[in-house]
C-alpha positions as CSV (number, residue, x, y, z in Angstrom):
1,X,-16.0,2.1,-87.0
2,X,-17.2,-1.2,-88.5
3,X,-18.0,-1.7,-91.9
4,X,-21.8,-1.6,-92.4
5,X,-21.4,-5.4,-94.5
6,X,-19.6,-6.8,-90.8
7,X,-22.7,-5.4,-88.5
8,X,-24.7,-7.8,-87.3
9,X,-28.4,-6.5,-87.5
10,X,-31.1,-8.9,-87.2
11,X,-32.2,-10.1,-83.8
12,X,-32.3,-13.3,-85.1
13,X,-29.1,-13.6,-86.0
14,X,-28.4,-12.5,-82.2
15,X,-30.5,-15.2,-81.3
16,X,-29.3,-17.7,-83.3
17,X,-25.6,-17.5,-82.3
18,X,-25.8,-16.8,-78.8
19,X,-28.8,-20.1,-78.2
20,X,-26.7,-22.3,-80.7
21,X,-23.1,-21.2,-80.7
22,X,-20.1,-21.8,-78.6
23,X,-19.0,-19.4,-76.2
24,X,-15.5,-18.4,-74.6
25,X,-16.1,-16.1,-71.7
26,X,-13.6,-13.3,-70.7
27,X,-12.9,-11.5,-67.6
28,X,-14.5,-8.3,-69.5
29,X,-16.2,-9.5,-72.5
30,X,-17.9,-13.2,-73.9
31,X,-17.4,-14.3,-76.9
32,X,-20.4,-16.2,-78.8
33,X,-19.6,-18.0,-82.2
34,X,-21.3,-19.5,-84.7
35,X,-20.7,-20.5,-88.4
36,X,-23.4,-19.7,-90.9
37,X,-24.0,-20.6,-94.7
38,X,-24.6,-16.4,-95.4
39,X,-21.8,-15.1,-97.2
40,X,-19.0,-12.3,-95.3
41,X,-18.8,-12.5,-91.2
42,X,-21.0,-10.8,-89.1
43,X,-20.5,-9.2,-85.8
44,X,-22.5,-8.4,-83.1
45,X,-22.1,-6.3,-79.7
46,X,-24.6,-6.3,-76.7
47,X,-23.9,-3.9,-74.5
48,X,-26.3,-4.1,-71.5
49,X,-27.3,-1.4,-68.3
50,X,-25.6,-3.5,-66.1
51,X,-22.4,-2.1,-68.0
52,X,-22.8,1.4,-66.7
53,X,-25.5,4.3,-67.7
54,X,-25.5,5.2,-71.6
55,X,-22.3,7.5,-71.6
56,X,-20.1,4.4,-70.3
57,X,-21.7,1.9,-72.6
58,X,-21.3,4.4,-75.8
59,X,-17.8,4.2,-75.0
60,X,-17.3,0.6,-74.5
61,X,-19.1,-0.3,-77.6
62,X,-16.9,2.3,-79.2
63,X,-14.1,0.3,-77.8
64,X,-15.3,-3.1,-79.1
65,X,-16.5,-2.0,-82.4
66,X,-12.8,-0.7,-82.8
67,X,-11.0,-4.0,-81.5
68,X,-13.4,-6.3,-84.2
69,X,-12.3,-4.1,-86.8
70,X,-8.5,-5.2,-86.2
71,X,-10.3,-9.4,-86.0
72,X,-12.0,-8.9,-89.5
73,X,-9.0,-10.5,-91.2
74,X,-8.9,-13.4,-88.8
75,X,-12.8,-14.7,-89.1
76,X,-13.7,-17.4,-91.2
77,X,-16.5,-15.6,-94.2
78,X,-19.3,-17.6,-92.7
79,X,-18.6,-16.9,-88.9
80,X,-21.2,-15.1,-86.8
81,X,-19.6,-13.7,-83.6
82,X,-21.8,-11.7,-80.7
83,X,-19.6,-10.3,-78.5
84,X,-21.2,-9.6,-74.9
85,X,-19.6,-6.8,-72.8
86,X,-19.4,-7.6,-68.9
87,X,-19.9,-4.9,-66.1
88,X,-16.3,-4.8,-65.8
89,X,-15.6,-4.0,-69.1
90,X,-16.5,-0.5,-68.7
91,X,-12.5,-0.2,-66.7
92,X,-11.1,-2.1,-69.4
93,X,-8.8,-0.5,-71.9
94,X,-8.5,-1.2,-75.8
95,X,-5.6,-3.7,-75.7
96,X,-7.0,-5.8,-72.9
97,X,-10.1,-5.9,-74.6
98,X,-8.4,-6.7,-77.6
99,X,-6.3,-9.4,-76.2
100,X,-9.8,-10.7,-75.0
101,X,-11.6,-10.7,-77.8
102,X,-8.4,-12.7,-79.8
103,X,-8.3,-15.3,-76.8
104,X,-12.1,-15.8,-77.2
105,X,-12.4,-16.1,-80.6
106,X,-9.1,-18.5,-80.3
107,X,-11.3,-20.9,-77.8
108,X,-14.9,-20.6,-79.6
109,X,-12.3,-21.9,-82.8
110,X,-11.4,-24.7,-81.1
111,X,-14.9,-25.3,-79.8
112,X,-16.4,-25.5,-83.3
113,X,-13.6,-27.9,-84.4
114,X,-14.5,-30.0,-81.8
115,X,-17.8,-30.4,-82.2
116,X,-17.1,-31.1,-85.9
C-alpha cells in the first residue's frame, strides 16, 4: 500500500502533471512527471477500462501502488509523478513493471534537466 502523504488526490494535480510535465512512455505503463513547490512527492495512478474490466484493473493498480512504494526513496520531495497503466499492462508482472516505472522516472529525470 502507499502511504496516504504519497497519494496523489486532487484532479488538479492530475491535470497539472500530465498537461505540463514530461513524459517517458513504457511498453506497459507512462510515466508523467512534474516538479512542484508542495512539500513530500506525490503519486498518481490512472488506471483506465481499456485496461481490462474492474477485477484486472484492481489488480494492476495493486501492482503499481506496490512498485511506487519501492521508488519513494528515489523521488525528488517536490516531484509529482502520474503513472498511466497501458492495456498491456494487465499481463505484466511486478518486476517488469517495476523495471518500467525505474526506466521512466530515469528519462522524465533527464527530461526536466533538460529543460532546465
Amino acid at each position: 500500500m502507499l502511504p496516504a502523504q504519497y497519494r496523489m488526490t486532487r484532479s488538479a494535480e492530475f491535470g497539472a502533471t500530465v498537461k505540463h510535465g514530461v513524459r517517458a512512455a513504457q511498453p506497459d505503463i507512462v510515466v508523467h512527471a512534474r516538479r512542484d513547490v508542495d512539500g513530500g512527492p506525490r503519486i498518481g495512478l490512472v488506471v483506465a477500462k481499456s485496461v481490462g474490466t474492474a477485477v484486472q484493473r484492481h489488480r494492476v493498480a495493486r501492482r503499481l501502488r506496490h512498485v511506487a512504494r519501492t521508488v519513494l526513496p528515489d523521488l525528488d520531495p517536490h516531484e509529482r509523478i502520474v503513472i498511466r497503466a497501458l492495456p498491456s499492462s494487465r499481463h505484466a508482472i511486478s518486476a517488469r513493471l517495476e523495471q518500467q516505472l525505474r526506466t521512466g522516472l530515469r528519462r522524465t529525470h533527464e527530461l526536466m534537466e533538460k529543460s532546465r
